[in-house]
KEVEX-937034 format. One record per residue (C-alpha): residue number from 1; residue in one letter; x, y, z. Coordinates in steps of 0.05 Angstrom, whole numbers, plus 5000, padded with zeros to 4 digits. Layout:
<recs>
+-----+------+------+------+------+
| pos | code |   c1 |   c2 |   c3 |
+-----+------+------+------+------+
| NUM |    A |    X |    Y |    Z |
...
+-----+------+------+------+------+
</recs>
This chain:
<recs>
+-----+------+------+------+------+
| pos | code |   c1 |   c2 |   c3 |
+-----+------+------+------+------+
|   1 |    X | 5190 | 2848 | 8760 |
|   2 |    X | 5185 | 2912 | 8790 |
|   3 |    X | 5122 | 2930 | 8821 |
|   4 |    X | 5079 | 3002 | 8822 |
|   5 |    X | 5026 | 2999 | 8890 |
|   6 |    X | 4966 | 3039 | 8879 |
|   7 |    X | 4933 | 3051 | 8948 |
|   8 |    X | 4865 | 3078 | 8955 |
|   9 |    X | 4796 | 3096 | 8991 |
|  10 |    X | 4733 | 3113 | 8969 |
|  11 |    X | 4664 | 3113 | 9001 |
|  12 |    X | 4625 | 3142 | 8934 |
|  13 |    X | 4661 | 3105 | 8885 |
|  14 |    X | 4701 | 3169 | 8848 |
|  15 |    X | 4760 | 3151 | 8872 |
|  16 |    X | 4764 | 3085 | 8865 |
|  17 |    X | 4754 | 3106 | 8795 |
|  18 |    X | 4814 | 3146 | 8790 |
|  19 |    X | 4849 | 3093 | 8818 |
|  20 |    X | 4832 | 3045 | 8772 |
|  21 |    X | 4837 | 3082 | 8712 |
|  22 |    X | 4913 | 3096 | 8738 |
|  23 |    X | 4921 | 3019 | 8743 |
|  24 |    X | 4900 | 3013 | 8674 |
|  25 |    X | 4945 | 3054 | 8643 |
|  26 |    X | 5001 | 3028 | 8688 |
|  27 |    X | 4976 | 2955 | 8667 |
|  28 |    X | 5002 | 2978 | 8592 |
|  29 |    X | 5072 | 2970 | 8601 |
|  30 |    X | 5099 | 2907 | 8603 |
|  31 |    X | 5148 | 2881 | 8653 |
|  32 |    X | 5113 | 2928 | 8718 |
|  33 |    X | 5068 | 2878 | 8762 |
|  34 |    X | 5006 | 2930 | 8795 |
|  35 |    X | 4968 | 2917 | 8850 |
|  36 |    X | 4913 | 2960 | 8869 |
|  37 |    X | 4894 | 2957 | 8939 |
|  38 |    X | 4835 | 2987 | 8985 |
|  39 |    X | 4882 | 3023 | 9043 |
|  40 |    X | 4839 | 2984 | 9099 |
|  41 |    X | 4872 | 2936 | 9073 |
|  42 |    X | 4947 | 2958 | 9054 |
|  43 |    X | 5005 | 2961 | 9100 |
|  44 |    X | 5075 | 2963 | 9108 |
|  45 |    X | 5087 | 2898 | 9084 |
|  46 |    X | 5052 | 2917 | 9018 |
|  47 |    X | 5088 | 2981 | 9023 |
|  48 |    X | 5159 | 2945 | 9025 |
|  49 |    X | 5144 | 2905 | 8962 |
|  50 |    X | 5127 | 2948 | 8915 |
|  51 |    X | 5187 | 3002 | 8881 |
|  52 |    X | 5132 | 3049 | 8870 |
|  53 |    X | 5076 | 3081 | 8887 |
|  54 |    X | 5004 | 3118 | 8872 |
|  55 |    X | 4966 | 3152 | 8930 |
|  56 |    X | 4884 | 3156 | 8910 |
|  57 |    X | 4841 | 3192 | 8969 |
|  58 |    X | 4774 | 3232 | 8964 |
|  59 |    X | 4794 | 3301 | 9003 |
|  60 |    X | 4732 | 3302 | 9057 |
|  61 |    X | 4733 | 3365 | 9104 |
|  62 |    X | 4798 | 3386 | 9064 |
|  63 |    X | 4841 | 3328 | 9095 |
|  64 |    X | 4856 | 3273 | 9058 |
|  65 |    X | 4800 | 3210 | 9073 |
|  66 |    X | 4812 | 3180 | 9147 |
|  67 |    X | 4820 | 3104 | 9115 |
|  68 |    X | 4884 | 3139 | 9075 |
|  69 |    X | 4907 | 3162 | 9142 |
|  70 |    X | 4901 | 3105 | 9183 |
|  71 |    X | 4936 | 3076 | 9120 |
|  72 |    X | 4995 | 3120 | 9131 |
|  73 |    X | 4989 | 3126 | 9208 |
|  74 |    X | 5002 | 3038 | 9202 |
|  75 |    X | 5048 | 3032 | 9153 |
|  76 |    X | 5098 | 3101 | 9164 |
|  77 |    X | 5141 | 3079 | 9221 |
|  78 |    X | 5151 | 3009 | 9198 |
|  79 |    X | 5180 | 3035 | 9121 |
|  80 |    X | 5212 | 3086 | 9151 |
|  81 |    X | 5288 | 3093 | 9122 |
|  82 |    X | 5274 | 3041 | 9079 |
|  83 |    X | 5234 | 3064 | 9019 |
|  84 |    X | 5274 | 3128 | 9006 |
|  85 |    X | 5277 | 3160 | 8927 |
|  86 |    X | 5219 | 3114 | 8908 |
|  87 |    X | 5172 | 3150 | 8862 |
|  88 |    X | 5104 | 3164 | 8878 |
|  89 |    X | 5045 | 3196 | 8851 |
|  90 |    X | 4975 | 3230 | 8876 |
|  91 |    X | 4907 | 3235 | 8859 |
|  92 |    X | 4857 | 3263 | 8893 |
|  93 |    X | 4781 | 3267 | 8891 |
|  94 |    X | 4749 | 3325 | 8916 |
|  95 |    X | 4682 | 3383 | 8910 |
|  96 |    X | 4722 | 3438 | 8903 |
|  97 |    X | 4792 | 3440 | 8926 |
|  98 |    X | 4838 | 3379 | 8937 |
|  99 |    X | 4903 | 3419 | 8946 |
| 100 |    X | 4903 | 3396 | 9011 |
| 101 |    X | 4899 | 3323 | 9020 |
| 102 |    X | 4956 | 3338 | 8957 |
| 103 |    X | 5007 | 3376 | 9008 |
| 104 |    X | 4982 | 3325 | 9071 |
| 105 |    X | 5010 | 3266 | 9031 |
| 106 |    X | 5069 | 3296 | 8993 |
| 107 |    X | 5080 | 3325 | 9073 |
| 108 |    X | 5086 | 3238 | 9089 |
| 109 |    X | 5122 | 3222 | 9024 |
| 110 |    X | 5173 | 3277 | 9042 |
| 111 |    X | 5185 | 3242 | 9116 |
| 112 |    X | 5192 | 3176 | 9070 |
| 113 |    X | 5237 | 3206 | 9022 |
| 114 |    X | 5198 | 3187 | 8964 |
| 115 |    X | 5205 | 3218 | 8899 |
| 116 |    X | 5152 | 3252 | 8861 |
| 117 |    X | 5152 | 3240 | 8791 |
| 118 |    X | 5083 | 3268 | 8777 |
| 119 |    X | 5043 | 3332 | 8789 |
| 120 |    X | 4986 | 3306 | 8826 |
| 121 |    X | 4910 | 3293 | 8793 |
| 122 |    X | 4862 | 3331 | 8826 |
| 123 |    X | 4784 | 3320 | 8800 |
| 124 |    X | 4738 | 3365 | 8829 |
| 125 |    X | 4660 | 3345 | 8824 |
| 126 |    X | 4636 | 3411 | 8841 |
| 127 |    X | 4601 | 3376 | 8897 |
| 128 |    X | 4566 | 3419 | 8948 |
| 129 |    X | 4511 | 3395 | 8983 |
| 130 |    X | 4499 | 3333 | 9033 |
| 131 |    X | 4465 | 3299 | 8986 |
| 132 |    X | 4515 | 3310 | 8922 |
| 133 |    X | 4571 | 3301 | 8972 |
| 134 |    X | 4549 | 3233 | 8989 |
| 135 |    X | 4513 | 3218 | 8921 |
| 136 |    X | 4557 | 3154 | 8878 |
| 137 |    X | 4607 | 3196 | 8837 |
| 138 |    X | 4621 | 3187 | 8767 |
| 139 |    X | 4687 | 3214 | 8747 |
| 140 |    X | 4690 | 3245 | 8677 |
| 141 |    X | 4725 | 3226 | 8618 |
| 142 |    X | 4778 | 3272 | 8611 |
| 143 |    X | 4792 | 3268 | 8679 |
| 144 |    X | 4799 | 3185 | 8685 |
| 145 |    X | 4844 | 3196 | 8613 |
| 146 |    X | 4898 | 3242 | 8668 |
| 147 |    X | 4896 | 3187 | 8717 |
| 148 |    X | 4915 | 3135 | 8666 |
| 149 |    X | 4968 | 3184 | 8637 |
| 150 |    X | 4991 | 3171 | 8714 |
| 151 |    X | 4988 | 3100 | 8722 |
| 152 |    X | 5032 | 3097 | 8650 |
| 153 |    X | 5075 | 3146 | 8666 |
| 154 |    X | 5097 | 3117 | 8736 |
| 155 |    X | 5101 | 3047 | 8701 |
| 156 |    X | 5144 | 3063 | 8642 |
| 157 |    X | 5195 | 3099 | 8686 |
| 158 |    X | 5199 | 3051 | 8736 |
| 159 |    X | 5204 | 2992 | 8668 |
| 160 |    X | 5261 | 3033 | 8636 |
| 161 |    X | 5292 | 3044 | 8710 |
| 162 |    X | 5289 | 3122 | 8705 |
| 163 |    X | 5257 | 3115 | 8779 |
+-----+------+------+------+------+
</recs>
């Protein structure tokens, strides 16, 4: 059974949101094991096992979040060479941008070789201030209904071995 890795952070909860809407929709096909997994807590090991792959990060100071980048920072030199035309997808959380955390980890997927099958999910929460910056997000509909168009889309190519 192939399997799709979702990694993520999120410190006001709209990401995680994202992510799990993605694993939702990628829960729909059959046949594609997911496992959604808080990058604190991911590694290379988790990074080796799966065939492929959905990167979730808030963009904070337009960088992706510093958990995804320890993430990475662990996990790149240990996969490296071994996880090449993988696919992989993006979503990103952010005020009022996001295109950057989008090229920082398409930058690492490129020195992996990975494959992106996906244009990346960006929700922006028009977030501005201290306060709405670090207020508990909630993620609209429209935009949680793109990040399970993700999750299935990733899922049903890897299931019919287009990826």
């Amino acid at each position: 059974m192939s399997e799709l890795l979702i990694v993520f952070h999120s410190l006001t909860g709209g990401t995680r949101q994202m992510a799990e809407a993605a694993a939702a929709g990628a829960r729909e096909e059959v046949g594609i094991a997911v496992r959604l997994l808080a990058a604190a807590r991911a590694g290379p090991e988790d990074v080796l096992a799966a065939r492929g792959y959905i990167f979730a990060t808030p963009e904070n100071l337009a960088a992706m979040a510093g958990m995804m980048k320890d993430f990475f920072d662990r996990s790149y030199y240990p996969v490296l060479d071994r996880v090449a035309g993988r696919p992989y997808g993006t979503l990103v959380c952010a005020g009022s941008d996001g295109e950057n955390a989008v090229r920082q980890i398409a930058r690492i997927a490129t020195g992996w070789r990975l494959r992106p099958v996906a244009d990346p999910v960006i929700v922006r929460t028009r977030a501005q201030t201290a306060e709405a910056i670090m207020a508990p997000k909630i993620i609209p509909p429209d935009g949680l209904a793109k990040c399970r168009e993700l999750g299935l889309s990733i899922a049903t190519g890897l299931a019919m071995g287009i990826f």
